[in-house]
Structures are given as C-alpha cells and as structure tokens.
mmCIF file as gemmi writes it, N, C-alpha and C atoms, coordinates in Angstrom:
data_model
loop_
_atom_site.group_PDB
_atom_site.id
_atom_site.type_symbol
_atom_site.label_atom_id
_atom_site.label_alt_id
_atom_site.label_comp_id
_atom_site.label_asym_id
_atom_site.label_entity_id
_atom_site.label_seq_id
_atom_site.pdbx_PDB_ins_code
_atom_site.Cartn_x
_atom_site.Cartn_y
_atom_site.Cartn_z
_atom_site.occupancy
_atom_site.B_iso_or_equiv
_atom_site.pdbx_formal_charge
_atom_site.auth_seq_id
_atom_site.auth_asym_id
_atom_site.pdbx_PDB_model_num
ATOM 1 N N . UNK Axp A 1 ? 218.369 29.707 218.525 1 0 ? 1 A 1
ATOM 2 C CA . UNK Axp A 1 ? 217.382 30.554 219.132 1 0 ? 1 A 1
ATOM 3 C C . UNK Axp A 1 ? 216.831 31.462 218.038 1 0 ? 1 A 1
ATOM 4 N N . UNK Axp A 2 ? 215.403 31.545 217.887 1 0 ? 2 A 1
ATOM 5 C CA . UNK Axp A 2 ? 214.883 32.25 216.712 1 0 ? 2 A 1
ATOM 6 C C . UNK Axp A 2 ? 214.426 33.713 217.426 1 0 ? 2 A 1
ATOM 7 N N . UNK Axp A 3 ? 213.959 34.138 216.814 1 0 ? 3 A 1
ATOM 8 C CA . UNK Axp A 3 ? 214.394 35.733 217.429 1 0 ? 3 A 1
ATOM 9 C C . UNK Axp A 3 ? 213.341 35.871 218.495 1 0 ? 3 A 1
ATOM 10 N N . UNK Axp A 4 ? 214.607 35.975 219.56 1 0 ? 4 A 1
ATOM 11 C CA . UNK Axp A 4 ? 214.012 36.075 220.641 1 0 ? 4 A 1
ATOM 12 C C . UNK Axp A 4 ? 214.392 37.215 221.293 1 0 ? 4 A 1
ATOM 13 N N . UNK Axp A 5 ? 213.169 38.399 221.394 1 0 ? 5 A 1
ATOM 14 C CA . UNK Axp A 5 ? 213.982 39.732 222.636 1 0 ? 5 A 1
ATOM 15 C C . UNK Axp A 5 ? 214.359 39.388 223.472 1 0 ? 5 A 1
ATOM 16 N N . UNK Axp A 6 ? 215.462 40.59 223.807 1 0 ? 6 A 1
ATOM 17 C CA . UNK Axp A 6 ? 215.731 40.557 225.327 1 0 ? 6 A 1
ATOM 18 C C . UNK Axp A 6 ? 215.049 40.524 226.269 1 0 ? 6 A 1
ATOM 19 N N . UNK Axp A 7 ? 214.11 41.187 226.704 1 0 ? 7 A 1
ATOM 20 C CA . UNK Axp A 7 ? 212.886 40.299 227.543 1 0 ? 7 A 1
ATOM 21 C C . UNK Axp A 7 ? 212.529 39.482 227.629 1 0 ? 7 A 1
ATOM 22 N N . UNK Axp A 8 ? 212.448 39.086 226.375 1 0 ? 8 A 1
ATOM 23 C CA . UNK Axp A 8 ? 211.843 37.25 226.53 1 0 ? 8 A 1
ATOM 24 C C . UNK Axp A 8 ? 213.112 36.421 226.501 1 0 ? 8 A 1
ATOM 25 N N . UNK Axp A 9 ? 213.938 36.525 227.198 1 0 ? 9 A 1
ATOM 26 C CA . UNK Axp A 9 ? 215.341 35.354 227.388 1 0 ? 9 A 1
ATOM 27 C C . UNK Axp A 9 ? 214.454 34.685 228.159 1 0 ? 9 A 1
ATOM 28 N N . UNK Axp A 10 ? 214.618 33.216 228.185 1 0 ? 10 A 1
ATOM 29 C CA . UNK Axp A 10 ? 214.428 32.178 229.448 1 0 ? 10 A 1
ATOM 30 C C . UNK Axp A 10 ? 215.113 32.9 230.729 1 0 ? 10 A 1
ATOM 31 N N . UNK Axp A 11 ? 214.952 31.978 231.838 1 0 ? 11 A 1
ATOM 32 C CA . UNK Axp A 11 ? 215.458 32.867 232.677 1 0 ? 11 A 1
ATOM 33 C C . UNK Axp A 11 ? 216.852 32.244 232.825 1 0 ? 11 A 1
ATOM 34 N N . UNK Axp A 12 ? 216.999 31.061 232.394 1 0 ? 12 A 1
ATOM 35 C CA . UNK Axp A 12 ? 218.636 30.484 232.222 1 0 ? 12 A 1
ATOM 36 C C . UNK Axp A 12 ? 218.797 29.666 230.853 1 0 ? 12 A 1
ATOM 37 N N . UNK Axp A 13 ? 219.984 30.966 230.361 1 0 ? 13 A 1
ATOM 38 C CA . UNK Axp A 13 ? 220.242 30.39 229.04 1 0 ? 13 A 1
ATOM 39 C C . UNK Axp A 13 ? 222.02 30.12 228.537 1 0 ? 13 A 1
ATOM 40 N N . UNK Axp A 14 ? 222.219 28.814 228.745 1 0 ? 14 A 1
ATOM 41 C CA . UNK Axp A 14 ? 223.326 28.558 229.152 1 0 ? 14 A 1
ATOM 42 C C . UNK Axp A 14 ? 223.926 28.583 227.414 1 0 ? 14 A 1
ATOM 43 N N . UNK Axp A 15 ? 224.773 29.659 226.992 1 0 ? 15 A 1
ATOM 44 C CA . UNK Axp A 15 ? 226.032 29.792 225.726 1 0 ? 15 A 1
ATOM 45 C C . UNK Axp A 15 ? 227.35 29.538 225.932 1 0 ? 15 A 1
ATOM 46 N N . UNK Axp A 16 ? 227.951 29.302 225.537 1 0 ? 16 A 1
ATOM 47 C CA . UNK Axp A 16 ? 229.403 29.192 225.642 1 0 ? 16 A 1
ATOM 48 C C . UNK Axp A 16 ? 230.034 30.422 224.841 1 0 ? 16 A 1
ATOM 49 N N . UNK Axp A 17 ? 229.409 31.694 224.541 1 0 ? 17 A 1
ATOM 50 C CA . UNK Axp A 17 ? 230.185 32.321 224.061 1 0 ? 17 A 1
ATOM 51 C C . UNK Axp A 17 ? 230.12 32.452 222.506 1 0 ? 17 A 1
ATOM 52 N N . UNK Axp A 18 ? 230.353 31.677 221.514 1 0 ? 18 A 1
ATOM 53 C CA . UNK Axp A 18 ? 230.983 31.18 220.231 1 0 ? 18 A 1
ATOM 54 C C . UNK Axp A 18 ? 229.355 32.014 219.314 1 0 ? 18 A 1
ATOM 55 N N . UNK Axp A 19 ? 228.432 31.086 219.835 1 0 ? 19 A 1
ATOM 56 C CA . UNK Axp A 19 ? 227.45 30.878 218.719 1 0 ? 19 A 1
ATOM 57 C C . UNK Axp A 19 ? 227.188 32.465 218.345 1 0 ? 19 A 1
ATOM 58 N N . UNK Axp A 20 ? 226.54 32.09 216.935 1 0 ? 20 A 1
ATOM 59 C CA . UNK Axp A 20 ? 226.165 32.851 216.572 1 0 ? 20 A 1
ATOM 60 C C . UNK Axp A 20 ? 224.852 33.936 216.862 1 0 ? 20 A 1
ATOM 61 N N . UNK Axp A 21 ? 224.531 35.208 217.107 1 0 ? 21 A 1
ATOM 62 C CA . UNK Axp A 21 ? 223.238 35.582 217.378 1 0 ? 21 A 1
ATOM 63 C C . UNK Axp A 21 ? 222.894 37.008 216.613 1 0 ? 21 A 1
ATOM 64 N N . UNK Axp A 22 ? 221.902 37.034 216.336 1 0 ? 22 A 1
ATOM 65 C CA . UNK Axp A 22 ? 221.593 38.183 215.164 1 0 ? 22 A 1
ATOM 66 C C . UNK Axp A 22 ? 221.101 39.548 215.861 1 0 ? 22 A 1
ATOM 67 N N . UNK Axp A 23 ? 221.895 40.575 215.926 1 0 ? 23 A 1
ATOM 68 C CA . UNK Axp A 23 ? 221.597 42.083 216.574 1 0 ? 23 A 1
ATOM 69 C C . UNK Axp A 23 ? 220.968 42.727 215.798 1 0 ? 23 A 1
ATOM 70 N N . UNK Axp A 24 ? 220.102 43.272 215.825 1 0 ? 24 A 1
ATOM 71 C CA . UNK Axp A 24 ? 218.641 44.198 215.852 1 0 ? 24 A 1
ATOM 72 C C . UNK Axp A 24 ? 218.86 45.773 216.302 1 0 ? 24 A 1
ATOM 73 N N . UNK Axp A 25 ? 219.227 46.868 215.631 1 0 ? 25 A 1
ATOM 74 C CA . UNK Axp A 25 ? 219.264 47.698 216.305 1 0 ? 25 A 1
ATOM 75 C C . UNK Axp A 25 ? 218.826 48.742 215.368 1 0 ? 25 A 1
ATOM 76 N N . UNK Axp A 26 ? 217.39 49.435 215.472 1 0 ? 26 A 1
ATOM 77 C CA . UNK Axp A 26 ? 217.135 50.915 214.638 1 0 ? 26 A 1
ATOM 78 C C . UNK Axp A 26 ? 216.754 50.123 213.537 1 0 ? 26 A 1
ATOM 79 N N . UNK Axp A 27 ? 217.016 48.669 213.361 1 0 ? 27 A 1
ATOM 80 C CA . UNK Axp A 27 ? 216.34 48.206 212.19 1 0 ? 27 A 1
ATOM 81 C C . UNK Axp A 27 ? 217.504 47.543 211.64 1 0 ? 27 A 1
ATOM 82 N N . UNK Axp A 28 ? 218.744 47.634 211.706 1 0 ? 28 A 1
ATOM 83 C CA . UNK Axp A 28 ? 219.631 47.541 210.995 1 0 ? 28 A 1
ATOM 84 C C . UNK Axp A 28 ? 220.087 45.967 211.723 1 0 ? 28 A 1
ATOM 85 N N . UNK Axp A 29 ? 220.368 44.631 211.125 1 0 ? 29 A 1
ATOM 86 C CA . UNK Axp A 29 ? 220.557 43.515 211.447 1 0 ? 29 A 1
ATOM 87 C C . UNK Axp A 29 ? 222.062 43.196 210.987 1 0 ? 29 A 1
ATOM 88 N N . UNK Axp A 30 ? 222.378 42.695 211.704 1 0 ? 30 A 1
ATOM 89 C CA . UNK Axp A 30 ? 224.295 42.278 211.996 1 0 ? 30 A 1
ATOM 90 C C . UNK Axp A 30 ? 224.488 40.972 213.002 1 0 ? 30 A 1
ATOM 91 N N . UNK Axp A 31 ? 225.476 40.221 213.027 1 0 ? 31 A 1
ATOM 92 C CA . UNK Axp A 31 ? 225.429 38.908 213.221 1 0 ? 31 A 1
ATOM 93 C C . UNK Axp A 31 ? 226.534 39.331 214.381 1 0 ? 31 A 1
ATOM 94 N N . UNK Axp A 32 ? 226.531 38.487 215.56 1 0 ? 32 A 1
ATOM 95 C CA . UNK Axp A 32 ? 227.731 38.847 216.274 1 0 ? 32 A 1
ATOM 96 C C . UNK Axp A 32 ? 227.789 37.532 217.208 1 0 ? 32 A 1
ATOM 97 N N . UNK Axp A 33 ? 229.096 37.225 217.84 1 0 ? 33 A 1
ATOM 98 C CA . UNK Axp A 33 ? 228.981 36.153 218.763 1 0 ? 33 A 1
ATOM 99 C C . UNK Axp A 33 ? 228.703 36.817 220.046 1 0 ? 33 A 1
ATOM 100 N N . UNK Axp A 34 ? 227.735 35.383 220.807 1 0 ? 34 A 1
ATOM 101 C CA . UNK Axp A 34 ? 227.166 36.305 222.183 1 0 ? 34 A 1
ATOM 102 C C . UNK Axp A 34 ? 228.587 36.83 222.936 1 0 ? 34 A 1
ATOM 103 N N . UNK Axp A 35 ? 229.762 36.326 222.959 1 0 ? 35 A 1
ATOM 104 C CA . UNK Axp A 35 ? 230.924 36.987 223.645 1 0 ? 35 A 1
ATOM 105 C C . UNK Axp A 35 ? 231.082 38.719 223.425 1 0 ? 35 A 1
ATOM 106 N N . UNK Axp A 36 ? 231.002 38.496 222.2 1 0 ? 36 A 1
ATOM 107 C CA . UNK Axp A 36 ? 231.185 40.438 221.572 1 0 ? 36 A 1
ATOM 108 C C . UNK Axp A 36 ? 229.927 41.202 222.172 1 0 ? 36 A 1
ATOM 109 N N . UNK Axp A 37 ? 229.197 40.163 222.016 1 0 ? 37 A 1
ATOM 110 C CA . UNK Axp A 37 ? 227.927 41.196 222.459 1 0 ? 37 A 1
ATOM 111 C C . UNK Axp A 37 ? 228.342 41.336 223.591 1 0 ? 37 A 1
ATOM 112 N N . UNK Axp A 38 ? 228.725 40.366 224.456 1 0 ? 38 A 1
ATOM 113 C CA . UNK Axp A 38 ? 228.569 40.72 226.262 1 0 ? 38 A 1
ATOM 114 C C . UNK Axp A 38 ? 229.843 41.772 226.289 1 0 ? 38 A 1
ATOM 115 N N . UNK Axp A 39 ? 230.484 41.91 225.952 1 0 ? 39 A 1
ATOM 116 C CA . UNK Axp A 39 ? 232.348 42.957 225.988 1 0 ? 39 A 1
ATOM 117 C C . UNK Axp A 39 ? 231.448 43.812 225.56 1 0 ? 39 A 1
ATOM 118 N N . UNK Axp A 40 ? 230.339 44.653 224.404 1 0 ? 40 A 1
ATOM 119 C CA . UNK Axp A 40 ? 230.28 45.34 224.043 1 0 ? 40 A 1
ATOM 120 C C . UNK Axp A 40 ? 229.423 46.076 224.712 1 0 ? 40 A 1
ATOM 121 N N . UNK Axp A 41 ? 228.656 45.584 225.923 1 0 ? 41 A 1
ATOM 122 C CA . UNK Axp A 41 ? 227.394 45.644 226.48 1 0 ? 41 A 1
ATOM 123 C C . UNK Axp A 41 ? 228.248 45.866 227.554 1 0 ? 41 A 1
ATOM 124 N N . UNK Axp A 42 ? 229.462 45.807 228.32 1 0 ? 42 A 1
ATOM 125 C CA . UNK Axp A 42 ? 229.91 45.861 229.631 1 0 ? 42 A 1
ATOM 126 C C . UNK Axp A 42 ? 230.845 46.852 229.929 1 0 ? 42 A 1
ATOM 127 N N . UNK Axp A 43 ? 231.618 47.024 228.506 1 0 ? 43 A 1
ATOM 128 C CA . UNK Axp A 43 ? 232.09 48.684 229.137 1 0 ? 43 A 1
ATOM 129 C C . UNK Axp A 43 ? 233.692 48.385 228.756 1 0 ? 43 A 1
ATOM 130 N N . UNK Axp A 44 ? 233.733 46.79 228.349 1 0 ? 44 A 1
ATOM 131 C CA . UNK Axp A 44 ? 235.267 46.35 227.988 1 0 ? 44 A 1
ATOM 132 C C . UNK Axp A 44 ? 235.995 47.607 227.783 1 0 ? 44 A 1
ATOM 133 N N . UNK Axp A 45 ? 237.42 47.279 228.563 1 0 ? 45 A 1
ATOM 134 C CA . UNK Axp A 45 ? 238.572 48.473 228.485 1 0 ? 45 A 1
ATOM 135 C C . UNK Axp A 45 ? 239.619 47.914 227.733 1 0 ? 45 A 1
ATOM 136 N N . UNK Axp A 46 ? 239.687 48.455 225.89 1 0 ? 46 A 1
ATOM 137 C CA . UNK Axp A 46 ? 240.977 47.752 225.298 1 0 ? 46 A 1
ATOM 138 C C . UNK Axp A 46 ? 242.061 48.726 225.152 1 0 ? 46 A 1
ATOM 139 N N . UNK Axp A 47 ? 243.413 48.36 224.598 1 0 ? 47 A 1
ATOM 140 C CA . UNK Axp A 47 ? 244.022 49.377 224.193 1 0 ? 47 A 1
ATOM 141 C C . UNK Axp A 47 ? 243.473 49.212 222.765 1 0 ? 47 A 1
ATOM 142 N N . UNK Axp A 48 ? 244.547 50.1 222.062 1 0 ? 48 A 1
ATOM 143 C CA . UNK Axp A 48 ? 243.744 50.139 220.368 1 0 ? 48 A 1
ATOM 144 C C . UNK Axp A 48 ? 244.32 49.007 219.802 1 0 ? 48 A 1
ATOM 145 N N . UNK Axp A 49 ? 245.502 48.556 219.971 1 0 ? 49 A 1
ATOM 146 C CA . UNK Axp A 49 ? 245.889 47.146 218.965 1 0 ? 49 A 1
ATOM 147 C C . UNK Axp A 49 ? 245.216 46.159 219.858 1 0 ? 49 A 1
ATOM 148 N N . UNK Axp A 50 ? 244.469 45.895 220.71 1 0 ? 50 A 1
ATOM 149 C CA . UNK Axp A 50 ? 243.436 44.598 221.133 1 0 ? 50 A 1
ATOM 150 C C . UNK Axp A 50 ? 242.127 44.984 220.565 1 0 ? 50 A 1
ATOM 151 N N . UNK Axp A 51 ? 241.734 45.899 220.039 1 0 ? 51 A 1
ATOM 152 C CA . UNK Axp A 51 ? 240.346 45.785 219.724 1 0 ? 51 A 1
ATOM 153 C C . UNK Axp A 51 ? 239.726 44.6 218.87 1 0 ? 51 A 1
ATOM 154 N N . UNK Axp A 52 ? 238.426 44.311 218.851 1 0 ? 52 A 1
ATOM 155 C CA . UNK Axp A 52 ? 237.788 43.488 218.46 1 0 ? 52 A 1
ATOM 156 C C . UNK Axp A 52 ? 237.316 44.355 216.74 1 0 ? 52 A 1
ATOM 157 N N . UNK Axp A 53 ? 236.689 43.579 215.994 1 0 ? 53 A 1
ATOM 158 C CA . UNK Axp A 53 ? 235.971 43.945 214.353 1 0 ? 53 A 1
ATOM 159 C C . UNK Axp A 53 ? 234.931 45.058 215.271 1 0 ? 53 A 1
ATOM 160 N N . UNK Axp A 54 ? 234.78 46.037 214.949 1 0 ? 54 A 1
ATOM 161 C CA . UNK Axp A 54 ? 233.996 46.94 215.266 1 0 ? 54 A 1
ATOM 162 C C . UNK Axp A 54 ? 232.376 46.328 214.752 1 0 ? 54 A 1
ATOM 163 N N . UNK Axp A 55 ? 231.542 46.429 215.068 1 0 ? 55 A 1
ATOM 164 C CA . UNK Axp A 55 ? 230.126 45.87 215.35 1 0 ? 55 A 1
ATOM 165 C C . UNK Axp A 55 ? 229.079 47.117 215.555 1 0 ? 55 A 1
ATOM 166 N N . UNK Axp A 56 ? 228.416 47.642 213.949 1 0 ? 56 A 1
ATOM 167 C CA . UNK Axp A 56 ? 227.896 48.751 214.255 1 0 ? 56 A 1
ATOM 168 C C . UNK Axp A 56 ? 226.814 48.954 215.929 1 0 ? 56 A 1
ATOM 169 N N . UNK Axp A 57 ? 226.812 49.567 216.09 1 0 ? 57 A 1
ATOM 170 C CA . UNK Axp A 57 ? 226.443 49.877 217.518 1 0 ? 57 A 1
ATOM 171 C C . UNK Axp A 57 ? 226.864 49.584 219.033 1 0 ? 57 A 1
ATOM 172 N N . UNK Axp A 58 ? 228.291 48.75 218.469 1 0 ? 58 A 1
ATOM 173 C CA . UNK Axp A 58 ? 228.948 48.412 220.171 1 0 ? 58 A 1
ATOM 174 C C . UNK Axp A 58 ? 229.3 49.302 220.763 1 0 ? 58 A 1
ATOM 175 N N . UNK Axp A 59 ? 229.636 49.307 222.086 1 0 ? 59 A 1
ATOM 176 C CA . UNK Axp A 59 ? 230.342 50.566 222.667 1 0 ? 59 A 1
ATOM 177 C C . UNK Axp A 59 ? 231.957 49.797 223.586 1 0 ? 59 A 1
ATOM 178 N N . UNK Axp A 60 ? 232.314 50.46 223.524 1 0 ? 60 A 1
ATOM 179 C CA . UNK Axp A 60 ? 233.328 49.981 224.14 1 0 ? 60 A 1
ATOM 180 C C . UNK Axp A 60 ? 234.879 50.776 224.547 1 0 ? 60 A 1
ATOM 181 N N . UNK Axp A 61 ? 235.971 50.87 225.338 1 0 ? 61 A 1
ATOM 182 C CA . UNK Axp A 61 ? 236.45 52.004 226.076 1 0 ? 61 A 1
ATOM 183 C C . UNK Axp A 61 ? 237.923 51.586 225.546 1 0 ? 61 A 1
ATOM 184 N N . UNK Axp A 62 ? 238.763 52.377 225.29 1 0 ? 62 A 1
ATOM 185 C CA . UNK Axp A 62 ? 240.407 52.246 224.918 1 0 ? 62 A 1
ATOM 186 C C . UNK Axp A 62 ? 241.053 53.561 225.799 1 0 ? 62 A 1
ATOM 187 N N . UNK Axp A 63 ? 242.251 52.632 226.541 1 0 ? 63 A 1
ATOM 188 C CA . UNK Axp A 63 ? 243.039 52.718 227.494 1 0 ? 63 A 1
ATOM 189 C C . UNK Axp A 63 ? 244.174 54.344 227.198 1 0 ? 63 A 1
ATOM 190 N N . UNK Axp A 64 ? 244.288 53.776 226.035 1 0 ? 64 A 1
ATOM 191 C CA . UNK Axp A 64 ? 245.413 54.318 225.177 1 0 ? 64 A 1
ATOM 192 C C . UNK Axp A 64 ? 244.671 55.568 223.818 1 0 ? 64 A 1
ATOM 193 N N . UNK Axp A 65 ? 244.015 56.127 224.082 1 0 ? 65 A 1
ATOM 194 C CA . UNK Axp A 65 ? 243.131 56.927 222.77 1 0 ? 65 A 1
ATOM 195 C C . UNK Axp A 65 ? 243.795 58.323 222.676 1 0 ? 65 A 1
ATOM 196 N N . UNK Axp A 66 ? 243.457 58.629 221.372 1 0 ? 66 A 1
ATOM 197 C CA . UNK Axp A 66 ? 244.184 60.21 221.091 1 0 ? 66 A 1
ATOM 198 C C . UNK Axp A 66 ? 242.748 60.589 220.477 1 0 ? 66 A 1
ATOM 199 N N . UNK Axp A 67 ? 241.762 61.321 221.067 1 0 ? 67 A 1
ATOM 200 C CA . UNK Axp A 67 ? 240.024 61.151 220.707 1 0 ? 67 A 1
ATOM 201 C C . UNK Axp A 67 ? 240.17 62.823 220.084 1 0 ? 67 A 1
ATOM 202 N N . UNK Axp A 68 ? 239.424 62.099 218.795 1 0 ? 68 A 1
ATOM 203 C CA . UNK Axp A 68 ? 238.817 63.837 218.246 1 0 ? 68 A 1
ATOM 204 C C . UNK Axp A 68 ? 237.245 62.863 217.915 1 0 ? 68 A 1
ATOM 205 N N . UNK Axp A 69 ? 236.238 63.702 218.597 1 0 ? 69 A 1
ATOM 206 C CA . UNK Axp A 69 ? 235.205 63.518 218.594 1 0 ? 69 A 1
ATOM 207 C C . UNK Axp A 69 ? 234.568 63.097 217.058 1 0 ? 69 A 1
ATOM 208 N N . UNK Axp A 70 ? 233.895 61.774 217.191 1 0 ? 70 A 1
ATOM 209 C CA . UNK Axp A 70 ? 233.751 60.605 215.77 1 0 ? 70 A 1
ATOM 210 C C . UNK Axp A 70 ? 234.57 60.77 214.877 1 0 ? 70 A 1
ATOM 211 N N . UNK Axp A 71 ? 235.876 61.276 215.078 1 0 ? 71 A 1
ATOM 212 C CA . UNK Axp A 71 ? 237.33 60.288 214.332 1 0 ? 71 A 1
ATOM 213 C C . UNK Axp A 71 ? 237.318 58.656 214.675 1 0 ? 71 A 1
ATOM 214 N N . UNK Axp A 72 ? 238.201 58.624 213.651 1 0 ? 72 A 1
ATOM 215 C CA . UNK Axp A 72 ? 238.3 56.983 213.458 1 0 ? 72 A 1
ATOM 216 C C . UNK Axp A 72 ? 239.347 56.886 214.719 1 0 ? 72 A 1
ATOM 217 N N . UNK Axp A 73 ? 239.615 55.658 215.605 1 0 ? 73 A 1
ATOM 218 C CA . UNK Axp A 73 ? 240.662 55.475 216.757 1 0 ? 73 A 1
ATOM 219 C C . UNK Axp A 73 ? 241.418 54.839 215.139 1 0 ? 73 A 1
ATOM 220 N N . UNK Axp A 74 ? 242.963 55.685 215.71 1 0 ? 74 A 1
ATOM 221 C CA . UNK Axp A 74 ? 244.081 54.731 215.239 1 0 ? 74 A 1
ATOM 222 C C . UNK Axp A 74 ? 245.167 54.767 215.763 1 0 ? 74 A 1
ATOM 223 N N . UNK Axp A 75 ? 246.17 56.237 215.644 1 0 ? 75 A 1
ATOM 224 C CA . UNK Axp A 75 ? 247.006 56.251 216.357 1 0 ? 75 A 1
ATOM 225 C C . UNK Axp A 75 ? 247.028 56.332 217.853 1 0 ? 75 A 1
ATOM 226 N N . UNK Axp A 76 ? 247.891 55.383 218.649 1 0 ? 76 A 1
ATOM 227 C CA . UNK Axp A 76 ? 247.837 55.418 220.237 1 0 ? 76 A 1
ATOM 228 C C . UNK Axp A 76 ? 247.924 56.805 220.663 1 0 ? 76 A 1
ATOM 229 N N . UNK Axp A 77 ? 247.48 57.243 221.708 1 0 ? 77 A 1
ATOM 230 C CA . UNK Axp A 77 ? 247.884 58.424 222.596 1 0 ? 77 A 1
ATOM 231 C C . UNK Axp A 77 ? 247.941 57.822 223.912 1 0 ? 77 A 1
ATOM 232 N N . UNK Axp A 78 ? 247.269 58.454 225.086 1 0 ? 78 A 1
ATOM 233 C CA . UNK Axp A 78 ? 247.372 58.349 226.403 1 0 ? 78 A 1
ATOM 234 C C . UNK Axp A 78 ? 246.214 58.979 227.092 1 0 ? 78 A 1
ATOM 235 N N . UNK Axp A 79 ? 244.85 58.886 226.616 1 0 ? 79 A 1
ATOM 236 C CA . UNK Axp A 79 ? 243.634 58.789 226.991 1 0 ? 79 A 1
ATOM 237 C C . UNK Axp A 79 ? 243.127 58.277 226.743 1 0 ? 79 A 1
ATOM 238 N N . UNK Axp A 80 ? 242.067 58.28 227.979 1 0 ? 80 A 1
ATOM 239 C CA . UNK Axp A 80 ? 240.768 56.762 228.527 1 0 ? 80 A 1
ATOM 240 C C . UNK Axp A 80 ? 239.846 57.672 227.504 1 0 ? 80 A 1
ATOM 241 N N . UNK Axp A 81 ? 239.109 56.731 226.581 1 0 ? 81 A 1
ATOM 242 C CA . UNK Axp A 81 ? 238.11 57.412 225.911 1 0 ? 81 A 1
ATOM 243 C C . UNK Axp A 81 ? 237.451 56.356 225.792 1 0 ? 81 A 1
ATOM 244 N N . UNK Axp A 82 ? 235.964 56.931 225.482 1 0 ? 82 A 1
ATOM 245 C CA . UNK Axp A 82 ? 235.018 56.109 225.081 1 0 ? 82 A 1
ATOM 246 C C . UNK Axp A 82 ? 234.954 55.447 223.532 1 0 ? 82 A 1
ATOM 247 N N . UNK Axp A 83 ? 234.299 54.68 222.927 1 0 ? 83 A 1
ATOM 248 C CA . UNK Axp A 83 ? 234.154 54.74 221.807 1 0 ? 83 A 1
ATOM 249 C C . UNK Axp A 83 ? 233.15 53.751 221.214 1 0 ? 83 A 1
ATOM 250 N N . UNK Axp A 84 ? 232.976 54.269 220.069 1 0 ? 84 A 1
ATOM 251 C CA . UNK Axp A 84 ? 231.945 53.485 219.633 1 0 ? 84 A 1
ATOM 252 C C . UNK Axp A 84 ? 231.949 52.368 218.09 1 0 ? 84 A 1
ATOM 253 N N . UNK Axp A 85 ? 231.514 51.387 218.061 1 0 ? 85 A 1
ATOM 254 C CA . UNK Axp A 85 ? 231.533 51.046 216.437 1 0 ? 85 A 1
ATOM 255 C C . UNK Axp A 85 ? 230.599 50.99 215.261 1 0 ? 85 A 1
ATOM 256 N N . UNK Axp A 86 ? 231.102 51.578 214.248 1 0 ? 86 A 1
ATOM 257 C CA . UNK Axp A 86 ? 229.791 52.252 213.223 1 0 ? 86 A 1
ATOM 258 C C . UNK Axp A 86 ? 229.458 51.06 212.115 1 0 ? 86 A 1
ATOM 259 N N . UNK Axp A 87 ? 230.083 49.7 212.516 1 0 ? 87 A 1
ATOM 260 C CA . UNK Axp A 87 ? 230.192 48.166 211.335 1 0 ? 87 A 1
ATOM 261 C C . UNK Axp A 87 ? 231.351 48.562 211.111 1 0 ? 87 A 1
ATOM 262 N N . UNK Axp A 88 ? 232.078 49.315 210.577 1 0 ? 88 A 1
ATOM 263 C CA . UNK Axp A 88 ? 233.331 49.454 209.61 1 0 ? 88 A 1
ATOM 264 C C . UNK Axp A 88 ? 234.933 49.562 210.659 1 0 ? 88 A 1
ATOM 265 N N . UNK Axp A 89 ? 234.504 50.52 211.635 1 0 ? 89 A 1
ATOM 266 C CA . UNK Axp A 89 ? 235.887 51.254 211.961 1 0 ? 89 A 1
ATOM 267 C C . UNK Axp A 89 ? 235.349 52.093 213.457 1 0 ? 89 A 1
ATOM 268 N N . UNK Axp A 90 ? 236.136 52.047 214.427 1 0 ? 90 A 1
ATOM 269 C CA . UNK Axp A 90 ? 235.935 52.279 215.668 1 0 ? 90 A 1
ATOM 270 C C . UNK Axp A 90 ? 235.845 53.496 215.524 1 0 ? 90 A 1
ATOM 271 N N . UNK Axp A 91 ? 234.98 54.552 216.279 1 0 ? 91 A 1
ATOM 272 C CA . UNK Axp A 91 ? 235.157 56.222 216.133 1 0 ? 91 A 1
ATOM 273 C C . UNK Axp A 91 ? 235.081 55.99 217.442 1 0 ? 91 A 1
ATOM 274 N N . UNK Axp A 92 ? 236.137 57.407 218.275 1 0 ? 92 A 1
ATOM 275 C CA . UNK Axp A 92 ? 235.241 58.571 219.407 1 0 ? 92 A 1
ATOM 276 C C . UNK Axp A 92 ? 234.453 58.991 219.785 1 0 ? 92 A 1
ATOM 277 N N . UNK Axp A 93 ? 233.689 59.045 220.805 1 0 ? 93 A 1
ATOM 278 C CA . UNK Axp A 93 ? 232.256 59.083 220.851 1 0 ? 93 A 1
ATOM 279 C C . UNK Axp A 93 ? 231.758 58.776 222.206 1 0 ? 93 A 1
C-alpha cells in the first residue's frame, strides 16, 4: 500500500497484522507493523516487562507503573498510568 491516509483506507482492507506500514506523524516517518499500530491506537493495558519497542508517538497504558511525569517507565510500582513512546524508551505521560 503506497501512502495511503487514513481517510482514504478502502472500505475493507483485509492485513494479517505482520506487514509492514510507514507512520507519518508531525512529519517525522517510522515503520511499524499494522498490529502495533492497532495496540497503540486502542489503549492496550501492559505491565512494564510485556511492553512492546516503544514507537515514537504510540500511546499505550501499564498496569504496574511508578509514574513521574515524562520519566522513563522502568521500575514496577502499583499504578495504572498512561504512557507514551518517544522512538527510544517509554515515558509517563
């Protein structure tokens, strides 16, 4: 699929997940499989040792967080926090 917005999806576009698709965001281009995109787009709830490669601009929620606002997640605690990924390393947020 050559770059196609989100608006312009067909109206059925059958993936299995795997392939590859190129994210667009603020300008900044990053490669992700449509699976990550959809977890990152839905609100996925991990603890911190299940997380996925952080994907600058995903968002995504940990079960288990000890949150100081855009710290890096590492050590477990025992709060639901939000969080976000900057390409490198999951922050609070």
């Amino acid at each position: 699929m050559a770059n196609t917005s989100i608006p312009n999806l067909p109206p059925v576009l059958a993936l299995a997940g795997q392939e590859q698709i190129e994210v667009v965001q603020n300008g900044v281009s990053s490669r992700a499989t449509v699976a990550q995109v959809a977890q990152s787009t839905q609100g996925v709830i991990y603890t911190i040792s299940t997380l996925p490669t952080p994907i600058a601009g995903s968002r995504a929620f940990v079960s288990n967080g000890a949150p100081v606002f855009a710290g890096v997640v590492g050590a477990a605690g025992s709060v639901f926090s939000p969080i976000y990924g900057d390409g490198t390393v999951w922050r609070y947020g």
